[in-house]
C-alpha positions in Angstrom: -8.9 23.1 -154.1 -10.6 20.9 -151.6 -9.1 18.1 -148.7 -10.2 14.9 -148.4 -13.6 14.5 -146.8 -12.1 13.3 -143.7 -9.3 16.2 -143.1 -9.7 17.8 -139.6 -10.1 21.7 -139.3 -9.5 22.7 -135.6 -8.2 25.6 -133.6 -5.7 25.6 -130.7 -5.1 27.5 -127.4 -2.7 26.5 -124.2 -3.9 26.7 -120.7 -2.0 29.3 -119.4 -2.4 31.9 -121.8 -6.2 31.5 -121.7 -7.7 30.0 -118.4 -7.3 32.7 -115.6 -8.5 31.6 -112.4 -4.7 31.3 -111.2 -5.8 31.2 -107.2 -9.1 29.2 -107.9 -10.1 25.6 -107.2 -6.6 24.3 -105.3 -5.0 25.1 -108.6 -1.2 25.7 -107.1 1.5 28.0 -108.8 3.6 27.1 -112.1 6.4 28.3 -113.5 4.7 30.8 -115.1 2.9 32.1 -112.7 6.5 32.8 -111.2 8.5 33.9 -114.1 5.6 36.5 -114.7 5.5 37.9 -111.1 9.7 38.6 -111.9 10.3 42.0 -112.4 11.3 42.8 -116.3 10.4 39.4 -117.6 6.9 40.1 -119.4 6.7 43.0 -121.2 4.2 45.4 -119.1 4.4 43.2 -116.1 1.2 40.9 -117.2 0.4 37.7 -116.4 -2.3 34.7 -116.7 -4.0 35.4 -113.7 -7.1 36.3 -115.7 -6.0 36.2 -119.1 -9.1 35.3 -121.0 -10.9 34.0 -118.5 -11.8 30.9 -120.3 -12.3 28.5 -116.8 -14.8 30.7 -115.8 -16.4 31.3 -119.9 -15.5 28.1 -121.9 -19.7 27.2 -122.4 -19.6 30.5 -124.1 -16.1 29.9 -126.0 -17.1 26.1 -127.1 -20.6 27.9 -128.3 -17.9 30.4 -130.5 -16.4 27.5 -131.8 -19.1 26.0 -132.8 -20.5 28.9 -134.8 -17.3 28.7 -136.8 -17.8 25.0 -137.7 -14.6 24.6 -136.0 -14.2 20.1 -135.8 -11.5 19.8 -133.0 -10.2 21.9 -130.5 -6.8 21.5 -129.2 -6.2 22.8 -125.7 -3.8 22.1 -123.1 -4.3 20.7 -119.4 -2.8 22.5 -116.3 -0.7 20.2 -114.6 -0.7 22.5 -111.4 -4.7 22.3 -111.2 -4.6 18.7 -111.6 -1.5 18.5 -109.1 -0.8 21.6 -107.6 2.3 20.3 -105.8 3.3 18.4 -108.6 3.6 14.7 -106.0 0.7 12.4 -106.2 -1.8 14.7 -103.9 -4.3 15.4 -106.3 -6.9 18.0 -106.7 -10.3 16.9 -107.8 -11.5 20.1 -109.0 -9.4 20.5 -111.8 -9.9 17.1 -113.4 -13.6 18.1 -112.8 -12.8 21.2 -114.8 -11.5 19.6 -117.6 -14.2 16.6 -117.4 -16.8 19.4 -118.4 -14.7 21.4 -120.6 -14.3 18.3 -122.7 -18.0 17.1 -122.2 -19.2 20.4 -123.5 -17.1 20.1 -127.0 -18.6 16.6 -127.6 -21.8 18.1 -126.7 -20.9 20.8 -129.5 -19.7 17.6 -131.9 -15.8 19.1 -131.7 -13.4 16.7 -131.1 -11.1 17.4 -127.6 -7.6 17.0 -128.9 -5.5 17.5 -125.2 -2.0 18.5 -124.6 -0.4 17.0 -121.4 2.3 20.0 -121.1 2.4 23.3 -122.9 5.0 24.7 -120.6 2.9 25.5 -117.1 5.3 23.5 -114.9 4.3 23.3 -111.1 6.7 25.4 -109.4 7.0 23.0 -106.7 8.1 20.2 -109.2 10.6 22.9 -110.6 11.9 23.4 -107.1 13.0 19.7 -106.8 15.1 20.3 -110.2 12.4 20.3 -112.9 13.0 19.4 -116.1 16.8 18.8 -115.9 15.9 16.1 -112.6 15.8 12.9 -113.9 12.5 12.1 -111.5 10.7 14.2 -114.1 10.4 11.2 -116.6 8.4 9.0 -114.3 5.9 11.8 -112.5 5.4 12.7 -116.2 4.4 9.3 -117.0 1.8 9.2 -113.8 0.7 12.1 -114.7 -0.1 10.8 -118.2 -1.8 7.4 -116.7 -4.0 9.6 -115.1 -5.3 12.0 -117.3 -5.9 9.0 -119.5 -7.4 7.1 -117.1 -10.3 10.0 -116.5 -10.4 11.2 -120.4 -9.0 8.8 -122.4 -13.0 7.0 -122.8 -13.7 10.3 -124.7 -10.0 12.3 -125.7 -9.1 9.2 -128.3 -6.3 11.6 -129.3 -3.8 13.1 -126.9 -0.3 15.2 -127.2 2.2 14.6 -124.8 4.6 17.6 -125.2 4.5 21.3 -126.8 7.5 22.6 -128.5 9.7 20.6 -126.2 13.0 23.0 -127.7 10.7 26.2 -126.6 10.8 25.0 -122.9 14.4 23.6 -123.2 16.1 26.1 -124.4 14.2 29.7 -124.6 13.5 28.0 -120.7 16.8 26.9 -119.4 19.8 28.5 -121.8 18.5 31.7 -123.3 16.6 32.6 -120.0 13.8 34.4 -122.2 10.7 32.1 -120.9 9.9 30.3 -117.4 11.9 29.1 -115.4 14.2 32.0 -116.9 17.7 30.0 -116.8 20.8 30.4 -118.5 22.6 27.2 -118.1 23.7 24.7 -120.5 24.0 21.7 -118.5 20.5 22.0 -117.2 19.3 22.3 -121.0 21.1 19.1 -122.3 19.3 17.7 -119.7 16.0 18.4 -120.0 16.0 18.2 -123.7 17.1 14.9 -122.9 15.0 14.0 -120.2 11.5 15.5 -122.2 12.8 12.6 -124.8 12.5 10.1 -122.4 9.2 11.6 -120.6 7.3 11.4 -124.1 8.3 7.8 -124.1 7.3 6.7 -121.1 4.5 9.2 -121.4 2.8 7.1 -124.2 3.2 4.3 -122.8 1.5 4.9 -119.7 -1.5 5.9 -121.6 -1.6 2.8 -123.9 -2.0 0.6 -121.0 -5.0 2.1 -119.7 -6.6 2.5 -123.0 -4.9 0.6 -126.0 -6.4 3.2 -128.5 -5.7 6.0 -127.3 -3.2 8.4 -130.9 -0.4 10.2 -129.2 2.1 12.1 -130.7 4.6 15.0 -129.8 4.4 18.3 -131.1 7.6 20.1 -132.4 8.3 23.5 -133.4 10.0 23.2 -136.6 11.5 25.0 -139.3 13.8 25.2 -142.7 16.7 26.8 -142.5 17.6 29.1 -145.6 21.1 29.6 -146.1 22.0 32.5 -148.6 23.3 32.1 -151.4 27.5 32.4 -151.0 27.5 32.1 -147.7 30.7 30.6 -145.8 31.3 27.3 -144.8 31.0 28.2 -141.1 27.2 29.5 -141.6 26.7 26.1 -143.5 28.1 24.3 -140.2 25.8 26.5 -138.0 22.2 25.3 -140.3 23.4 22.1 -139.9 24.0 22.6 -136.2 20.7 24.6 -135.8 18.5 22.1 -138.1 19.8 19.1 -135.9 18.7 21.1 -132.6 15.1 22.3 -133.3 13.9 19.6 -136.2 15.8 16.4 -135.5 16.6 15.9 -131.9 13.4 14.8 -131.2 12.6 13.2 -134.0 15.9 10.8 -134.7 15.4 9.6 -131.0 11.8 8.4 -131.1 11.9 6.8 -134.8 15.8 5.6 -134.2 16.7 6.1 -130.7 19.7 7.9 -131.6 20.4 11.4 -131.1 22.1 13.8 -134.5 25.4 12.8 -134.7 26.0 16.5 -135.4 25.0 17.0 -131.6 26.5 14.4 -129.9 29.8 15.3 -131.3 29.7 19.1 -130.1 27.8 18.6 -126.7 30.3 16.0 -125.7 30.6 14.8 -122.2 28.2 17.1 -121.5 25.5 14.8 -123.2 27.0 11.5 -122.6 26.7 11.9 -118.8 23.0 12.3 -118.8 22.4 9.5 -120.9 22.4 6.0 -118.8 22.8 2.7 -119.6 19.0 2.2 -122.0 18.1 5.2 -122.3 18.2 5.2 -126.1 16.1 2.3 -126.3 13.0 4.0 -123.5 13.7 6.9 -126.5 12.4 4.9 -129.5 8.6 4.4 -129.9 5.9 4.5 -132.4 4.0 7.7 -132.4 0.6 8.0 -134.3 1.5 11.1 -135.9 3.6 13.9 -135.4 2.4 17.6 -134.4 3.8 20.3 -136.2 4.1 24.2 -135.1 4.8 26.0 -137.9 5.0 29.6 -138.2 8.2 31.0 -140.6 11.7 29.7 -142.1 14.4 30.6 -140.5 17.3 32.5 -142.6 21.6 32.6 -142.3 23.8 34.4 -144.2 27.8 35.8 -143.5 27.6 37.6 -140.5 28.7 41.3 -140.3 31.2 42.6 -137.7 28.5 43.4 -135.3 27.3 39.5 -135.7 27.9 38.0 -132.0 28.0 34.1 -132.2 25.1 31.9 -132.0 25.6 30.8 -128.7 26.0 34.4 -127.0 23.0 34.7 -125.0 20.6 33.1 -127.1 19.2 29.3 -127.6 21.6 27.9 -130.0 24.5 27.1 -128.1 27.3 27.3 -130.7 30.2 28.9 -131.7 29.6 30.1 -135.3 28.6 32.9 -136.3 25.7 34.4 -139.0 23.5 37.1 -139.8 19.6 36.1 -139.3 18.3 39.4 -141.1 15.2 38.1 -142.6 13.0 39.2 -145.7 10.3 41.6 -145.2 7.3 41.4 -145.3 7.0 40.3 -141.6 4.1 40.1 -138.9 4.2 41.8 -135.8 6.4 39.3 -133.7 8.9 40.3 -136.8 8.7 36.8 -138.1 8.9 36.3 -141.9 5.9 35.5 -144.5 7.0 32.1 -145.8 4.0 30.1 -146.7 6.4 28.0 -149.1 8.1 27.1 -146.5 4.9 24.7 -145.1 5.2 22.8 -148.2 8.7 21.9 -148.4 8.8 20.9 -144.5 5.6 18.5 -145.1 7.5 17.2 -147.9 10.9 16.8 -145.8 9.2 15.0 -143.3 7.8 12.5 -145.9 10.8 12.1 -147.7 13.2 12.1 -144.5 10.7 10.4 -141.8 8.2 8.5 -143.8 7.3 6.1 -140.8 5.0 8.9 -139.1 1.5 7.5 -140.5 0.2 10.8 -140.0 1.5 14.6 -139.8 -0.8 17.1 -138.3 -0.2 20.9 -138.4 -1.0 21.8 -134.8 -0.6 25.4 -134.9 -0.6 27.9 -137.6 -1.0 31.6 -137.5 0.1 35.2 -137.1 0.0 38.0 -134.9 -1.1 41.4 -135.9 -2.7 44.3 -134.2 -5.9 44.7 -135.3 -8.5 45.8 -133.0 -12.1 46.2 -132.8 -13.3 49.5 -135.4 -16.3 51.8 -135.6 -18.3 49.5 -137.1 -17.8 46.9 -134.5 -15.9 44.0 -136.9 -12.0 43.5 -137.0 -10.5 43.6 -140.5 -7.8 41.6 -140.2 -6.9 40.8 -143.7 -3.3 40.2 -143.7 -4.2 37.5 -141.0 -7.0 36.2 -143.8 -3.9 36.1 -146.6 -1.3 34.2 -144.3 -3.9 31.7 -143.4 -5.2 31.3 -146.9 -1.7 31.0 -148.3 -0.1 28.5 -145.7 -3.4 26.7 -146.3 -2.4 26.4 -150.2 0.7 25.0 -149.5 -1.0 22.4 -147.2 -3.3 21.3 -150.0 -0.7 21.4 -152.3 1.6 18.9 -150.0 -1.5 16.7 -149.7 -1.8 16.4 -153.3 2.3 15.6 -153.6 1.8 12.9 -151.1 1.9 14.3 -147.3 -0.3 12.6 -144.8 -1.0 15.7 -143.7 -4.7 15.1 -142.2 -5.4 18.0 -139.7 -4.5 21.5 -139.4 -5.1 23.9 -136.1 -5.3 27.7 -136.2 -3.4 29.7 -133.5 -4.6 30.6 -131.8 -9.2 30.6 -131.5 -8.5 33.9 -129.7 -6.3 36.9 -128.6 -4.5 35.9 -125.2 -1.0 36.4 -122.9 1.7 35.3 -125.5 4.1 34.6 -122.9 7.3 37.0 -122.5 5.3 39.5 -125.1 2.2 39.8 -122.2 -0.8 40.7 -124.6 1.0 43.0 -126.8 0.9 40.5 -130.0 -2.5 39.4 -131.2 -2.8 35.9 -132.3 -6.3 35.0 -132.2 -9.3 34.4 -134.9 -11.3 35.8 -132.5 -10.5 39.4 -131.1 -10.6 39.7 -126.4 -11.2 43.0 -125.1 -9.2 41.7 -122.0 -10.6 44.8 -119.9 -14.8 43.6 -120.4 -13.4 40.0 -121.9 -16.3 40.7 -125.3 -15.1 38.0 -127.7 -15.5 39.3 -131.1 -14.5 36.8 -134.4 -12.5 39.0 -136.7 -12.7 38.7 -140.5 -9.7 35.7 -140.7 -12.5 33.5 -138.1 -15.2 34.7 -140.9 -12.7 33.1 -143.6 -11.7 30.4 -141.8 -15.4 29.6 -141.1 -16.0 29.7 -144.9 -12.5 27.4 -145.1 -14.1 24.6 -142.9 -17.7 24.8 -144.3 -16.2 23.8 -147.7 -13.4 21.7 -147.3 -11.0 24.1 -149.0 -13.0 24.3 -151.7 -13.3 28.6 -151.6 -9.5 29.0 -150.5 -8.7 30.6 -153.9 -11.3 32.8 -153.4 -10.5 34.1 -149.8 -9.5 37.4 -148.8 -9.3 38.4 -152.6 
C-alpha cells in the first residue's frame, strides 16, 4: 500500500497546549489562561503556563521533526501574543516569534501549515462579548489580513478555525472548556458568528495574497445508531449529525444552515441571522480539514438515560444511550478506524465540491511513559495509527481527495480540561526536565513517511 508521490505526511500541535511563556514577550491573557486559573476546571489545577515549553525550544522541536521526516507541521498562532488586548495595538514580538518559528521549518524543508484560532481567545476580546458579539467577525478578519500580510509570502496554506463546535459548544453550552458557559443563546451565536468569521476570514487573506489555500477544520464524526433503536434516537443522530458535521459545512458550500436546525432552534437562530448573512456564509474553500478521532454511538436509552440536552453540548430533547464498544483509549473514546473510511467517502459523495480533504489531526492517547531501557513502547498508539492510516489509503483508492494527513499530536502536552493526564504525542515530554523522547508510534510513523505507505502492512506487527 503506498500514496501518491505527492501525499503530505505532517504532524500537528495548538499553541496553547505547547508554547509556555504565558507572561513573556507582551503576550496578554486568553481565555484559557483564565478558565485554567478557575478552581475545579482542569483536572490537577494545570495550565499552559509552561506546558512544553516550545517558545523557548522550537530549534530543538523543528530538529525532532526533521529526524522523523515529518513534511508539514501544523501549528496554531496565539492571537493574545500577536494582540494581547485583542484591539488593533499590536505586539511585535510575537509576530517576530512566529516569523522564526516558520523560517526555521523552511530551513528544515517542512512546510508551515498555520491555524489562525485553536481556541486561545484573548480574554479582553471575550470581555467585550467574545464569540457570541457580532464585532468578532470583523476583528477576526483583521486579524487574518495580518497574519497573511507578514506570512502569507511563505505559509501558502492557512486554517482559519479549529473544531469551531469544540469552542461553541463544549465553550459556551456544556461549560466543560474556556470561557466555561452554559448558555444557549450565546452558543447559537457564536456557532453562527464563527460561520461568518471564516468567511470574511478568507477573504481578507486572499486580497493580500491571491494564493494563499484556506480551509476550516471540523471535528467530525458518524453517528452509529443500533440496530432496533426507536424513532426518537433516529431523530437525535439526525439532530446530532446536522450539529457537529453539517452546520458548517451546508453554510460555506450552500449558505444555508440544516433545516433540521433551523426548525428546532427557532427564533433563537433567526434573530442572530441579519439581512445577508447567508450569502457572507457561502465561499469556496481549498479544502476542508478534518479531525477525526472515533464514531460516535446511540441506542434506546435506559431509565437512568438523562436527555441530550441536560448539561451537555447537544441541546435537545431526546434521549439515548452513548455506551460505546470497547476496546477504547484512555480518553474512553472507541477504536473505529472504519469509521475514517466511510466519513472520507461521505464527504465525497455528499460534498464533492471540496477539491481537497485533508485529515488534520489523528491520534490517540495512552499512558505510556519512558521504561528502563529508556524507549516508550507505545504499541497500541503504533496499531491505531497504522489502522486509521489503512482506511485512508483505502479511501484514496475509492476516490477521496484525501491528500494530507496530520498526527496528533508531535508530542505529549496540556490537553485542555484533562491538564497532562492523557498522553497524545509521538513523542513522549517529561514536563518536570522537558527531555523529548520519540516513542515507538514516532519510530513507525517515521518508517510510514520514509516510504509513502509502502511498510503500513508491516507496522507494529
Amino acid at each position: 500500500m503506498n500514496f501518491p508521490d505527492d501525499f503530505t505526511w505532517g504532524v500537528a500541535t495548538s499553541s496553547y497546549q505547547i508554547e509556555g511563556a504565558a507572561h513573556t514577550d507582551g503576550r496578554g491573557p486568553s481565555i484559557w489562561d483564565t478558565f485554567s486559573y478557575t478552581p475545579g476546571k482542569v483536572v490537577g489545577g494545570e495550565h499552559g503556563d509552561i506546558a512544553c515549553d516550545h517558545y523557548n525550544r522550537y530549534p530543538q522541536d523543528v530538529a525532532l521533526m526533521k529526524d522523523l521526516g515529518v513534511q508539514a507541521y501544523r501549528f496554531s498562532i496565539a492571537w493574545p501574543r500577536l494582540y494581547p488586548q485583542g484591539d488593533a495595538r499590536r505586539e511585535q514580538r510575537g509576530f517576530d516569534f512566529y516569523s522564526r518559528l516558520i523560517d526555521e521549518l523552511l530551513n528544515a524543508g517542512i512546510t508551515p501549515v498555520p491555524t489562525l484560532y485553536h481556541w486561545d481567545l484573548p480574554q479582553a476580546t471575550h470581555d467585550r462579548g467574545g464569540w457570541a458579539n457580532r464585532d468578532i467577525v470583523a476583528q477576526f478578519a483583521d486579524y487574518a489580513s495580518a497574519i497573511a500580510t507578514e506570512f502569507g509570502d511563505r505559509a501558502k496554506k492557512i486554517i482559519t478555525l479549529n473544531e469551531p463546535w469544540c469552542f461553541t459548544w463544549l465553550g459556551h453550552m456544556s461549560g466543560v472548556h474556556a470561557p466555561g458557559m452554559k448558555d444557549l443563546d450565546f452558543s447559537i451565536a457564536t456557532a453562527h458568528h464563527s460561520v461568518l468569521a471564516h468567511a470574511e476570514a478568507t477573504r481578507a487573506m486572499r486580497a493580500v495574497h491571491s494564493d494563499i489555500e484556506s480551509g476550516i477544520t471540523l471535528n467530525m464524526t458518524n453517528f452509529r445508531v443500533a440496530e432496533g433503536s426507536s424513532p426518537e434516537v433516529h431523530e437525535l443522530a439526525a439532530l446530532q449529525d446536522a450539529h457537529i458535521n453539517r452546520w458548517w459545512i451546508e453554510s460555506q458550500l450552500h449558505g444555508v444552515y440544516p433545516q433540521i436546525l433551523v426548525d428546532h432552534y427557532g427564533d433563537k437562530l433567526a434573530r442572530v441571522i441579519k439581512d445577508g448573512d447567508m450569502d457572507i456564509a457561502k465561499i469556496d474553500s481549498e479544502f476542508l480539514g478534518i479531525n477525526y478521532y472515533s464514531d460516535s454511538f446511540l441506542s434506546n436509552p435506559a431509565e437512568s438515560d438523562k436527555p441530550a440536552g441536560d448539561g451537555g453540548p447537544f441541546p435537545f430533547p431526546q434521549r439515548a444511550s452513548g455506551e460505546v464498544p470497547q476496546p477504547t483509549t484512555d480518553m474512553g473514546w472507541p477504536i473505529t478506524p472504519e469509521g475514517l473510511y466511510d466519513l472520507l467517502m461521505r464527504i465525497e459523495r455528499d460534498w464533492p465540491e471540496f477539491n481537497e480533504v485533508s485529515i488534520t489531526e489523528n491520534g490517540a492517547a495512552y499512558p505510556e511513559g519512558v521504561g528502563a531501557d529508556g524507549e516508550v513502547h507505545d504499541e497500541r498508539r503504533v496499531e491505531y495509527i497504522r489502522d486509521h492510516i489503512a482506511s485512508v489509503i483505502r479511501a484514496a483508492e475509492d476516490g477521496s481527495k484525501i491528500r494530507s494527513y496530520f498526527g496528533w499530536s508531535f508530542m505529549d502536552n496540556f490537553e485542555w480540561a484533562e491538564g497532562y493526564a492523557k498522553r497524545f504525542g509521538l513523542v513522549h515530554v517529561d514536563f518536570e526536565t522537558q527531555v523529548r523522547t520519540p516513542k515507538d508510534s514516532a519510530k513507525a510513523y517515521a518508517a510510514i513517511i520514509a516510504s509513502n505507505g509502502a511498510v503500513l502492512a508491516s507496522v507494529g506487527r
